[in-house]
C-alpha positions as CSV (number, residue, x, y, z in Angstrom):
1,X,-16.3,33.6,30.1
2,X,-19.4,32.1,30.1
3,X,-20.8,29.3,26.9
4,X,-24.4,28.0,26.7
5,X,-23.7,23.9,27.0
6,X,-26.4,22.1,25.0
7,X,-26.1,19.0,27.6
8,X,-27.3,21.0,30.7
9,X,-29.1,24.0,28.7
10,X,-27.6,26.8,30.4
11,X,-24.4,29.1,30.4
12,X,-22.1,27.3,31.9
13,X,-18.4,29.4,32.8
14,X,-15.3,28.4,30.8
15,X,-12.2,27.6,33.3
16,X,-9.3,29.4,31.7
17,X,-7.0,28.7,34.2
18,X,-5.1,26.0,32.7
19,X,-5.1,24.5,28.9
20,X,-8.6,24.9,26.9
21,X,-9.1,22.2,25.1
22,X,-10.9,22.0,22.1
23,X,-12.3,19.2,19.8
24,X,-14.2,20.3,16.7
25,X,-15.7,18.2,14.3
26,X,-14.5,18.3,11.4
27,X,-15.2,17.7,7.8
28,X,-15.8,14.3,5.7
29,X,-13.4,14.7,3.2
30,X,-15.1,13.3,0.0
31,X,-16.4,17.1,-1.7
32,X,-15.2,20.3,-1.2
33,X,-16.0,22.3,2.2
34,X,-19.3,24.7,1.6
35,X,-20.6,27.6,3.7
36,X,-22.1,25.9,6.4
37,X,-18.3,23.9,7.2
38,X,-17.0,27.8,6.9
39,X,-19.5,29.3,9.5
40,X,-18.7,26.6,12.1
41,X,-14.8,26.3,11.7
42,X,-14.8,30.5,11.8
43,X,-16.7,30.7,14.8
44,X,-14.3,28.4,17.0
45,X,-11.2,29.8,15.3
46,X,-12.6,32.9,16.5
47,X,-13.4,31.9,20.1
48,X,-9.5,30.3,20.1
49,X,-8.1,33.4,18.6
50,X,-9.9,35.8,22.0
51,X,-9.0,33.0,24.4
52,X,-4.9,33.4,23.2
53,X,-5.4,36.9,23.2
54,X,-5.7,36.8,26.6
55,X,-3.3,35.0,27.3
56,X,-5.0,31.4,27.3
57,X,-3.2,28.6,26.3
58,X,-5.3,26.1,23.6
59,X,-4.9,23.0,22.9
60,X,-7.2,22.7,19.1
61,X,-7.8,19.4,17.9
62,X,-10.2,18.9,14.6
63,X,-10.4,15.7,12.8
64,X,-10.4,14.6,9.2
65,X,-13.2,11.6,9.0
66,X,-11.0,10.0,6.1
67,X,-13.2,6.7,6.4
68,X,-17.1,6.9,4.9
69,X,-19.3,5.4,3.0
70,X,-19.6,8.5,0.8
71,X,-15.7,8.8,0.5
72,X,-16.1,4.8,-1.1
73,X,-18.8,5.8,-3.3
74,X,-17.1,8.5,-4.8
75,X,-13.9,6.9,-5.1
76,X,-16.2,3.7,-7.2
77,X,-17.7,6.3,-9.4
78,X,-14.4,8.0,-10.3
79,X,-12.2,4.5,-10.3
80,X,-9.8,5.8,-8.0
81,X,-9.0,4.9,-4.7
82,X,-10.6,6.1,-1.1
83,X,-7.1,7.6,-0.3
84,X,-7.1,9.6,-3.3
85,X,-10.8,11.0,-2.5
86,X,-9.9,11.9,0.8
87,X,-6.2,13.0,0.0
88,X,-7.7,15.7,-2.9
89,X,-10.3,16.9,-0.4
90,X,-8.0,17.4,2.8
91,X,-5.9,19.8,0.3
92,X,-8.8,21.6,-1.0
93,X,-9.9,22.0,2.7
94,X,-6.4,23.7,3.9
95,X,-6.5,25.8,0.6
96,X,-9.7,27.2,1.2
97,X,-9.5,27.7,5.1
98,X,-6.2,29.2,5.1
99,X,-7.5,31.6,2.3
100,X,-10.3,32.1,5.1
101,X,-7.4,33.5,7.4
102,X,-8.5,31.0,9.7
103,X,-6.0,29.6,12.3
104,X,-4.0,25.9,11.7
105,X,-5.7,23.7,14.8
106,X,-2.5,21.9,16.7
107,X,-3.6,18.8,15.2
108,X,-5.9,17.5,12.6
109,X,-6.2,13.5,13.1
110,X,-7.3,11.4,10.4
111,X,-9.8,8.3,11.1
112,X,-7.5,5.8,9.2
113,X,-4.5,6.6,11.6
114,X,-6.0,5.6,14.5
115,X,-8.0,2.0,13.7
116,X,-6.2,0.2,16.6
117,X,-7.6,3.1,19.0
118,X,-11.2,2.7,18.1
119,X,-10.5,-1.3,18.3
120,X,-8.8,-0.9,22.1
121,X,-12.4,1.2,23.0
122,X,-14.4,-1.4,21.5
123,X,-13.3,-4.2,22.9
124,X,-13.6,-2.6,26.5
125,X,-17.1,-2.1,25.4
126,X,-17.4,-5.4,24.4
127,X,-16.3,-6.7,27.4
128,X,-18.4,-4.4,29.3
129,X,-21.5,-6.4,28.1
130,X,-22.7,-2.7,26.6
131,X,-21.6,-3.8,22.7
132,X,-22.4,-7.1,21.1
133,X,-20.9,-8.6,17.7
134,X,-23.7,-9.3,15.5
135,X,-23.5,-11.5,11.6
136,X,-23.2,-7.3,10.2
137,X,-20.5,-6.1,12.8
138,X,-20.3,-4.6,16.3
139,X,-22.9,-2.6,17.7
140,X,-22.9,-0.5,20.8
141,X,-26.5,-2.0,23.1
142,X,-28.5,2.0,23.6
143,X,-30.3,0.0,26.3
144,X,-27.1,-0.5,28.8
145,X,-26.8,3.8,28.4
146,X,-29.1,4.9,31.0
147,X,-29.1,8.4,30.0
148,X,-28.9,7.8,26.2
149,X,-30.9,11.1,24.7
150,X,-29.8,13.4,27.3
151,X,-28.0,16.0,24.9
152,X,-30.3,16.0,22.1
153,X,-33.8,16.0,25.3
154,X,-35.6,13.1,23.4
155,X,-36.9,10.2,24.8
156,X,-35.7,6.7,23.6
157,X,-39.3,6.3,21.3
158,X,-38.9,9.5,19.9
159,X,-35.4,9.4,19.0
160,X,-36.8,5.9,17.0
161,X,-38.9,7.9,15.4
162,X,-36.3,10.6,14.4
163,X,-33.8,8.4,13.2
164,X,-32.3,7.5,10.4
165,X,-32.2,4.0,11.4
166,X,-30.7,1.6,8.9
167,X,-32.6,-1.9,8.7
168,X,-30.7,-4.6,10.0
169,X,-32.3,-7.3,11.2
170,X,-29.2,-8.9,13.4
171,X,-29.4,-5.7,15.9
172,X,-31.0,-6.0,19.0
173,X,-32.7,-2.6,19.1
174,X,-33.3,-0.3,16.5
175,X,-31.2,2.9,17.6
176,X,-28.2,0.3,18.0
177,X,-25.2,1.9,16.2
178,X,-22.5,0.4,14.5
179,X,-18.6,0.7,15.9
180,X,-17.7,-2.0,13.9
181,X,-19.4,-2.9,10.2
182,X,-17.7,-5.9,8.8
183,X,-16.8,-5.7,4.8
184,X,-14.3,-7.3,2.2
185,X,-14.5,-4.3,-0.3
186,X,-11.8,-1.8,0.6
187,X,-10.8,0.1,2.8
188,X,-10.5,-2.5,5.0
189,X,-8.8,-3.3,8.4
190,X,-8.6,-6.4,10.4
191,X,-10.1,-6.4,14.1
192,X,-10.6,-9.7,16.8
193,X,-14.5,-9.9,15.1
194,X,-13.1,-9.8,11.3
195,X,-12.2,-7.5,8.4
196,X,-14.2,-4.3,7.7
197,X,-14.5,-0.6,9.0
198,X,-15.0,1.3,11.5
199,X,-18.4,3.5,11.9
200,X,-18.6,7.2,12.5
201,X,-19.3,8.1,15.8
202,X,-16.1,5.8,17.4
203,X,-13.8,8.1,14.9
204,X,-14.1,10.7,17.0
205,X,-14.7,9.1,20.3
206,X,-11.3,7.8,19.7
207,X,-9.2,10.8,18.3
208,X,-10.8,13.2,20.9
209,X,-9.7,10.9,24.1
210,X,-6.2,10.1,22.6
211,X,-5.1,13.9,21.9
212,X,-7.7,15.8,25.2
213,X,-8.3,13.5,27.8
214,X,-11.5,12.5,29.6
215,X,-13.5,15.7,30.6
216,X,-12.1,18.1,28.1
217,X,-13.8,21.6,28.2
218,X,-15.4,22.0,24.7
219,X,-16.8,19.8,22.1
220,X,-18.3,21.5,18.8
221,X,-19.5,21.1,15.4
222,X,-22.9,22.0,13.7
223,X,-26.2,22.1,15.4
224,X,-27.0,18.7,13.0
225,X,-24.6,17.0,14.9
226,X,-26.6,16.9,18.5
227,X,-28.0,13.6,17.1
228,X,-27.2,10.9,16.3
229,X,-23.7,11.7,16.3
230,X,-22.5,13.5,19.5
231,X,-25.6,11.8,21.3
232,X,-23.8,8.5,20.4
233,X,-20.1,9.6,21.0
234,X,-21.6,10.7,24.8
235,X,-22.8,7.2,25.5
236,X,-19.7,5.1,24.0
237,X,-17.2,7.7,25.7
238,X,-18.8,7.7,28.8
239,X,-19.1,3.8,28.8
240,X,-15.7,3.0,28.1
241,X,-14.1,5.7,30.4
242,X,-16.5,5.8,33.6
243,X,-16.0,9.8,33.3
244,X,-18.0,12.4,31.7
245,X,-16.5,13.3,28.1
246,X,-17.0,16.7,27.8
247,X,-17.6,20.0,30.3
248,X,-19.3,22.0,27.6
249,X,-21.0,21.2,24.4
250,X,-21.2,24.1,21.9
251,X,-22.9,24.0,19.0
252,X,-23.4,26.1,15.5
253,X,-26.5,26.9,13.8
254,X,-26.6,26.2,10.4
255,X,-26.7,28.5,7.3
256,X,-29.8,28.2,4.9
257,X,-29.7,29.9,1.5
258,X,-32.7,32.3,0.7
259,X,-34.1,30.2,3.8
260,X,-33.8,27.1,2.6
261,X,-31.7,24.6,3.9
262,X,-28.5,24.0,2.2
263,X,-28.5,20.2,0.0
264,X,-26.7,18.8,-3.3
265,X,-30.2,17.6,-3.8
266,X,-31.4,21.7,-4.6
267,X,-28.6,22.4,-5.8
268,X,-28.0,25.3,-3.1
269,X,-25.1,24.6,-2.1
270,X,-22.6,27.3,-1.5
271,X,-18.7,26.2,-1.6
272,X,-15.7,27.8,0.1
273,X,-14.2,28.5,-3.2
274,X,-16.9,29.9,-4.4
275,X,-17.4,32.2,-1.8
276,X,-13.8,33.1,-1.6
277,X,-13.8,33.9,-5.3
278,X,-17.1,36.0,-5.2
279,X,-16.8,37.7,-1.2
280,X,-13.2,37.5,-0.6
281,X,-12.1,36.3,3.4
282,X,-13.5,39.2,5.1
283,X,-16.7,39.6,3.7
284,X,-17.3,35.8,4.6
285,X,-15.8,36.0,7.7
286,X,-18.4,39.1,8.9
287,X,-21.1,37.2,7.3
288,X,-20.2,34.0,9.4
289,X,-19.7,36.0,12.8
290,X,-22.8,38.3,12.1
291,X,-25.3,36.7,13.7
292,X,-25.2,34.4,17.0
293,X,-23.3,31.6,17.0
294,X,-26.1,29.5,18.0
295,X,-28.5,30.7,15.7
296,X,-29.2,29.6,12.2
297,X,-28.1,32.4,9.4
298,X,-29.4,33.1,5.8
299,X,-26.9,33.2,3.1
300,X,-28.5,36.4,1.6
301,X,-26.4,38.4,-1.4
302,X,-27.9,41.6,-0.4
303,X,-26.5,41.3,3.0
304,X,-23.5,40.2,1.9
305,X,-23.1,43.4,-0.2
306,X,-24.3,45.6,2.7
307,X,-21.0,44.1,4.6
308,X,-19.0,45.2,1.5
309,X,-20.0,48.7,2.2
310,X,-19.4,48.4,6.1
311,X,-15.5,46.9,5.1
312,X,-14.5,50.0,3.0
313,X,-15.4,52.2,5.7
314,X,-12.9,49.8,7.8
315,X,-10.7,50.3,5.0
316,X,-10.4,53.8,4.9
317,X,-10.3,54.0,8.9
318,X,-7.3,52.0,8.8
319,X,-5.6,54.0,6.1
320,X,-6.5,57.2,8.1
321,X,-4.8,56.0,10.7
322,X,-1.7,54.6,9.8
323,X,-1.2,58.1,7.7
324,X,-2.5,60.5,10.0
325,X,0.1,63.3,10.0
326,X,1.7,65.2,13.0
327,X,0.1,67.7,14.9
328,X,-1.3,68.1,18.2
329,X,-5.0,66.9,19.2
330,X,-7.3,69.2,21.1
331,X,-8.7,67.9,24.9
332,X,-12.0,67.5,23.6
333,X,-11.0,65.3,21.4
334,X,-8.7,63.3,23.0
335,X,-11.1,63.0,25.9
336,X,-14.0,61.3,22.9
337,X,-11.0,59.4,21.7
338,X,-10.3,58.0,25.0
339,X,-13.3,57.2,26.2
340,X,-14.4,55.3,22.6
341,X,-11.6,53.4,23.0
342,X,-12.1,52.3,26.4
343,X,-16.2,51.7,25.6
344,X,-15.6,49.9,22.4
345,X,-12.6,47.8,23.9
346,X,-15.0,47.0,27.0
347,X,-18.3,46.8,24.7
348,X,-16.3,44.1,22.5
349,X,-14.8,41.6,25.3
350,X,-17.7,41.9,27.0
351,X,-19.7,40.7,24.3
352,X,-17.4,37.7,23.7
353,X,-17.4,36.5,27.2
354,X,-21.3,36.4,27.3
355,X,-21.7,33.4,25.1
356,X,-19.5,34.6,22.6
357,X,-21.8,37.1,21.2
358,X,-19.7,37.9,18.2
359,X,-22.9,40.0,16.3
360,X,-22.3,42.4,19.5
361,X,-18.3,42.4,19.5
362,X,-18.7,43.3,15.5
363,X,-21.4,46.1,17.0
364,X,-18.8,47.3,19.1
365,X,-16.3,47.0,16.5
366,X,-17.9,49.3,14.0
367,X,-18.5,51.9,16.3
368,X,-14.8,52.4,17.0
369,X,-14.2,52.4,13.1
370,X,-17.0,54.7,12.6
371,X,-15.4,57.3,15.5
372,X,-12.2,57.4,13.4
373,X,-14.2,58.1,10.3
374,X,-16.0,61.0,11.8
375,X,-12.7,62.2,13.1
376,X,-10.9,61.8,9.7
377,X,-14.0,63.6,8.2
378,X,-13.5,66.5,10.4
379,X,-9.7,66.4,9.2
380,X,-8.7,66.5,13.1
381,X,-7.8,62.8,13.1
382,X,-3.4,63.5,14.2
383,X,-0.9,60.9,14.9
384,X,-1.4,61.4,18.7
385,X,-5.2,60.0,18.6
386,X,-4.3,57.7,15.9
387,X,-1.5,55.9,18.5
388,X,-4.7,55.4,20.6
389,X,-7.2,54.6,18.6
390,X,-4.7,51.9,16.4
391,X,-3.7,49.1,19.2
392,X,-7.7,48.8,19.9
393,X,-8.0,48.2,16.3
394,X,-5.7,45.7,15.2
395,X,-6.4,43.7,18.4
396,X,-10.5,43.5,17.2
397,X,-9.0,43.1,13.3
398,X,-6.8,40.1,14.7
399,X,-9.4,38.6,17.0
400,X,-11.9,38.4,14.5
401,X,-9.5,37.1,11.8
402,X,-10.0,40.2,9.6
403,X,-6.9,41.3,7.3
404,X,-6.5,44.7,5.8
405,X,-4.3,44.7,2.9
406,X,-0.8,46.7,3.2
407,X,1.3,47.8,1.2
408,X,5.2,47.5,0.5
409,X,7.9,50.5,1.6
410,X,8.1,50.1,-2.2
411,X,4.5,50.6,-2.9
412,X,4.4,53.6,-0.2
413,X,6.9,55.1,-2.1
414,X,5.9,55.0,-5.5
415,X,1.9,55.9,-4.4
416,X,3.0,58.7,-2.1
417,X,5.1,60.4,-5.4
418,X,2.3,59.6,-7.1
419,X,0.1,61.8,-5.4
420,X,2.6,64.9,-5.0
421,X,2.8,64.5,-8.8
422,X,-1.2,64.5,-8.8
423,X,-1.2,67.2,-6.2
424,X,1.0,69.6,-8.5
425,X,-1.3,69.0,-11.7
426,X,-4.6,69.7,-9.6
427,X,-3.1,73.4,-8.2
428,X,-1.7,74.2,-11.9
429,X,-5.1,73.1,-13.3
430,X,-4.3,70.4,-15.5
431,X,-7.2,68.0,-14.6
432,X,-6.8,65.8,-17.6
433,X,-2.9,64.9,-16.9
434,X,-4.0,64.6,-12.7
435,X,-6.8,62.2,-13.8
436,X,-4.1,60.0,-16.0
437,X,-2.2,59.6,-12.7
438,X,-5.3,59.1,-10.4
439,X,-5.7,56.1,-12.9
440,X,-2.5,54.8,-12.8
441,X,-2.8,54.5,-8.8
442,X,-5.9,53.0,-8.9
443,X,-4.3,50.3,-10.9
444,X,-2.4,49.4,-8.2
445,X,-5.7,48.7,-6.3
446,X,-4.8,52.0,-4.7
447,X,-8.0,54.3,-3.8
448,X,-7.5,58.1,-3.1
449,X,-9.3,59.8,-0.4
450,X,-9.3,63.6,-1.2
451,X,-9.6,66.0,1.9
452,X,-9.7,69.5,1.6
453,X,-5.9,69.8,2.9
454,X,-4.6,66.6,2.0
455,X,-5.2,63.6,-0.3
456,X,-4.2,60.3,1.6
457,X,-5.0,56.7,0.4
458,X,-6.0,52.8,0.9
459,X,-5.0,49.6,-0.8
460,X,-8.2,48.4,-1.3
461,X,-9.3,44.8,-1.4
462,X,-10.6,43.8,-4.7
463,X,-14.2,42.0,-4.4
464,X,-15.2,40.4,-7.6
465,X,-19.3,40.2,-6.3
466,X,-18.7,44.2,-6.4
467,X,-18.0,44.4,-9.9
């Protein structure tokens, strides 16, 4: 398997042979998680989901930054405490991703549980003559990181320029960053320079080293993150450990809203509630994978309906093959059955390993769901091509995190009497009384699919934006 690495700009091969691990970056827990948070945490819960189907063992770390200047803020306006901000948002995170059918990482590390870490790193870098303790705090010297700017390709000047430097007239230079910022409002913890905080980019120079190691083999987040933020957790790591941090650097394009970028500021913003409420899990979760992982993606409603329509049809194909009846399948049509499945299976994990193109894997996926279709159309779709086509199917439903609704034995029962009830009314011509049971089905979220020979049905996901 092959990932582009941002750091050396080129597709660099993934070794699988022992444990893959994994550190994400995660969310700052003082509002709930939007869109863009959704895209980025489904594609790598993707990418782990194919690596354990094949057998790879992960190791998934992805932090909670508990510890912010936003988290403070919104804890002063509302009179409550930090812990409180960041202890409502961690549960609406969990809520909202589970609902998102997206896997629990092995761990998800808090900044305030791991103070004396970041304190052990910066004193080594304090003794290393690369950070110096200033009247504001501790601040790790850019000049003593020769290759400082190497992930994000700017030079030292430009990345000036670029930044959002804070004035502080006690630094030494001006793309300094803080690993230490001394304070007496809480949160506060006491370190060898004085009482105060820690700042953003040790968190996770800190929790990633602790849990994966030096030289780990992927670090993500969002494409905003290249710099300053993984730019500066390259040059602390590196300085403190002597080693490289990271083998590959992987990073996802953001999600703009009728292309614009997302902001509170516009008022574009786009939660994970809100999406789960309007789209449902699988909707978002085709939306997130549709494009390249790399790439940026519009938030577009039309599109987003267009991907209700492609989900029914996946709908009905797994319906039609769970309750294909018995019979016996011609050559010809085994032959097109077993050669789909082989060039879908081979289209989709091909895909995957080249960069994880996911919009090709769903390409792939489709075309097996639309060969079912055609063969349930043709009312030729028996139990023996079903067995064939079904494995192939729920492996690409699993990898990509997608969930068909099922029903009960219960519910199969009651629907299945249902219809021979239905199915008696229609052959003695009493339409009405068939219709009054066709109703009663669909109450269930049941949805008939009426061949000429047979009826059989689908629980079908209910998607409010449809309505």
């Amino acid at each position: 398997m092959k990932i582009f690495d941002t750091l050396s700009v080129t597709e660099k091969e993934l070794d699988t042979y022992g444990t893959v691990r994994i550190y994400l970056c995660g969310v700052t827990v003082y509002d709930d998680s939007h869109i863009g948070h959704a895209r980025t945490i489904i594609v790598f819960d993707t990418l782990r989901r194919f690596l354990e189907h094949h057998g790879v063992k992960v190791k998934f770390v992805q932090n909670f930054t508990d510890v912010d200047d936003k988290i403070i803020n919104r804890a002063r306006s509302e009179n409550v405490s930090s812990d409180a901000i960041s202890t409502r948002y961690i549960t609406s995170y969990f809520e909202g991703f589970d609902s998102l059918n997206v896997k629990r990482a092995d761990l998800y590390p808090k900044a305030t549980e791991h103070i004396l870490d970041m304190v052990n790193i910066i004193k080594e870098l304090i003794d290393k003559k690369i950070a110096y303790i200033s009247t504001n705090g501790v601040y790790f010297s850019v000049s003593k990181f020769a290759q400082y700017g190497k992930l994000s390709k700017k030079k030292t000047d430009e990345l000036v320029s670029g930044a959002r430097v804070e004035v502080d007239e006690t630094k030494k230079d001006p793309l300094d960053f803080a690993l230490w910022k001394f304070a007496d409002d809480e949160p506060t913890w006491d370190s060898p320079w004085g009482k105060g905080r820690p700042g953003w980019h040790i968190e996770c120079s800190a929790m990633s080293l602790k849990y994966l190691g030096e030289d780990f083999e992927i670090h993500g987040g969002g494409r905003d993150l290249i710099f300053p933020h993984h730019e500066n957790e390259i040059a602390q790591s590196e300085s403190y450990s002597g080693k490289n941090f990271a083998k590959i650097w992987m990073h996802v394009g953001m999600v703009t809203i009728n292309g614009e970028k997302m902001s509170k500021s516009l008022g574009n913003t786009r939660s994970v509630d809100f999406v789960l409420k309007k789209w449902g899990a699988n909707i978002i979760r085709l939306f997130c994978l549709s494009g390249h992982y790399s790439k940026p993606i519009d938030y577009s409603e039309d599109l987003l309906r267009e991907t209700i329509t492609k989900w029914r049809q996946v709908e009905s194909c797994y319906y039609e093959l769970i309750l294909s009846g018995e019979g016996s399948a011609s050559p010809s049509n085994t032959k097109f059955v077993e050669d789909t499945v082989r060039e879908t299976k081979k289209e989709f994990t091909d895909a995957l390993n080249s960069d994880f193109n996911t919009a090709l894997a769903i390409g792939a996926f489709f075309k097996l769901v639309k060969a079912a279709n055609q063969l349930a159309a043709s009312e030729v779709l028996v139990s023996p091509l079903s067995e064939k086509i079904l494995p192939t199917l729920d492996e690409m439903l699993d990898i990509l995190g997608l969930r068909v609704l099922q029903v009960t034995e219960e519910e199969k029962k009651k629907v299945n009497e249902s219809i021979e009830k239905r199915n008696l009314l229609r052959a003695q011509k009493k339409f009405q009384d068939a219709d009054v049971i066709r109703n009663e089905i669909s109450s269930m979220g049941i949805v008939l699919i009426d061949h000429k020979k047979k009826t059989l049905w689908m629980k079908q996901e209910r998607i409010e934006a449809e309505t």
